[in-house]
N, C-alpha and C positions, 0 to 999 in steps of 0.2 A: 716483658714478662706478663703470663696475664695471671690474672687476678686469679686467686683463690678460696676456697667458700671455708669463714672458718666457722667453730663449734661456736654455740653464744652460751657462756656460763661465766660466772662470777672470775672476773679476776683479782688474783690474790697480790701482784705486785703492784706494790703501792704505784708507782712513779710507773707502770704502765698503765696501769689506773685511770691517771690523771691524763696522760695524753689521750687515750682513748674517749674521754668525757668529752676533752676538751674538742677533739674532730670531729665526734658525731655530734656532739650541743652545733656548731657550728653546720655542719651538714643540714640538721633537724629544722633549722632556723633559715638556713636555705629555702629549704623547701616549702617552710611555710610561708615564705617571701612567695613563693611561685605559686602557691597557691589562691594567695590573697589577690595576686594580681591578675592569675589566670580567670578565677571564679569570682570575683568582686566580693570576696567574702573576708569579713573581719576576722582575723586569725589572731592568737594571741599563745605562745608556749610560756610555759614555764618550768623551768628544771633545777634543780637542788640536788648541788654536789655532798660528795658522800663530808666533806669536810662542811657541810650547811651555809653554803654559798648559795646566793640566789641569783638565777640568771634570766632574763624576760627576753622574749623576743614579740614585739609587738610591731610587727608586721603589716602593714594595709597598703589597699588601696589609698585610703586615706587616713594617715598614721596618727591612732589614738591610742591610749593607754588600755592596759587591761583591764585594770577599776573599771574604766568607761565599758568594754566590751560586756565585761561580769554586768554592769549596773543595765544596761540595753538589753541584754539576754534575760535578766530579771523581769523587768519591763514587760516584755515581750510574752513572758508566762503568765505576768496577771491579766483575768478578764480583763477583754479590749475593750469593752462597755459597761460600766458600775450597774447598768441598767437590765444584763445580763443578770447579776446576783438578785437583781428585784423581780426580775421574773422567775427565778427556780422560787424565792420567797412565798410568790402570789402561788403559784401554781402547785406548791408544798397547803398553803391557808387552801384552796379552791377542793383539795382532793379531802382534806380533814374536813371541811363542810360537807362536801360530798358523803362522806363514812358516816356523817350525824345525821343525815337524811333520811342513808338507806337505814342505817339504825333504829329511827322511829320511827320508818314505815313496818321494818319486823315487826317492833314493839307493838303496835297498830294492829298488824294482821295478827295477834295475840291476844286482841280484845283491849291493850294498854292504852291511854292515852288519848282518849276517844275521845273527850272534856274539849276541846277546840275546836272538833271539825263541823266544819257547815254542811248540810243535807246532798251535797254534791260531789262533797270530799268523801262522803260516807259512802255513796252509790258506786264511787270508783273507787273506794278500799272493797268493797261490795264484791266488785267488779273482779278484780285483782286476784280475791280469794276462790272465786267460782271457776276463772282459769286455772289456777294453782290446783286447786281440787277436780278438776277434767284431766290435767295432766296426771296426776299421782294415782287415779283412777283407771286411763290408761295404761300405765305402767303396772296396777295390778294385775289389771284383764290380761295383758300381756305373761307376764309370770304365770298365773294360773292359766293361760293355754301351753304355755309351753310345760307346764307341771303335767297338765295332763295330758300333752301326747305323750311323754315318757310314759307314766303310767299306762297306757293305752300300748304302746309298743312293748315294754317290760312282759304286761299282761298277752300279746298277741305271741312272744317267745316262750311264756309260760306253758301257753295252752299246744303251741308245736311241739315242745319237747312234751309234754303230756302224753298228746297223740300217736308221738313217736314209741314212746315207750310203752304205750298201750297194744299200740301194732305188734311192738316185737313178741310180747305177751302172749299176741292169740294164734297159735298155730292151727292149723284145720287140718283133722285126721282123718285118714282114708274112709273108716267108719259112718262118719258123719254125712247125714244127708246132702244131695249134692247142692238142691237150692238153698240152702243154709249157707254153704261154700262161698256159691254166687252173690248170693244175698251180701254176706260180709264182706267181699271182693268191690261189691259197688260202693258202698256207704266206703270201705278205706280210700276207694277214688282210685284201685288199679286195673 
């Protein structure tokens, strides 16, 4: 007869309950027998019947407890080297030296703190600030050309619509002389 796929939900009869626990605990603990063995890996179940039964299945290649697998997997999570946590330490101390450096060099380029340095230290704070001030000077020049093509284009649409509406403005009447006509014909550029 073959097999049939059934629904998976809570069963309610007790005493079907229990054999059903008790097949698949067994089946589950198969498998982690074939697991352990195929993949050399320390397997370890555990499962707690609805009546707070405790059942282990400690499975291996080489058969140890689960305590032991728990305590090896723990293991396994702590830095592999104590000498690891001394280096994020050092390197935590290295970058806050770092931030007091560039701090008093601010403070420095601010005219602060001036009282220690030697005539060398002073030419390259010197230094530092004459860069600083070419670049920000740059970036002026920069902004004020770019301020003033706008201006300069703004002002060159201005003065077309001007022209334009000036044009429509002058009409030339039959009347009117003819090199006057001409005249105004040249200067509009038709």
């Amino acid at each position: 007869m073959p097999r049939r796929k059934i629904e998976i939900k809570k069963i309610e009869d007790k005493a079907a309950k229990q054999v059903t626990f008790s097949k698949r605990r067994k089946g589950l603990f198969k498998k982690a027998k074939e697991l352990a063995i195929m993949c050399g890996a320390d397997v370890g179940v555990i499962a707690i019947s609805d009546t707070n039964k405790l059942y282990t299945s400690e499975e291996n290649e080489n058969p140890t407890s689960i305590d032991e697998i728990i305590e090896r997997w723990e293991a396994d999570q702590a830095p592999e080297d104590p000498l690891d946590l001394l280096d994020v330490e050092e390197e935590v101390q290295r970058l806050r030296i770092k931030c007091a450096e560039e701090d008093l060099i601010v403070s420095q380029m601010q005219g602060k703190n001036l009282g220690n340095l030697s005539m060398e230290q002073l030419n390259q704070l010197e230094e530092m600030q004459q860069n600083a001030l070419k670049c920000v000077k740059a970036k002026e020049r920069e902004y004020y050309e770019k301020k003033i093509d706008e201006l300069q284009n703004k002002l060159a649409i201005e003065n077309v619509a001007h022209q334009e509406g000036a044009s429509s403005n002058s009409v030339v009447t039959p009347n009117e002389n003819r090199e006057d006509a001409l005249d105004l014909t040249l200067r509009l550029g038709r």
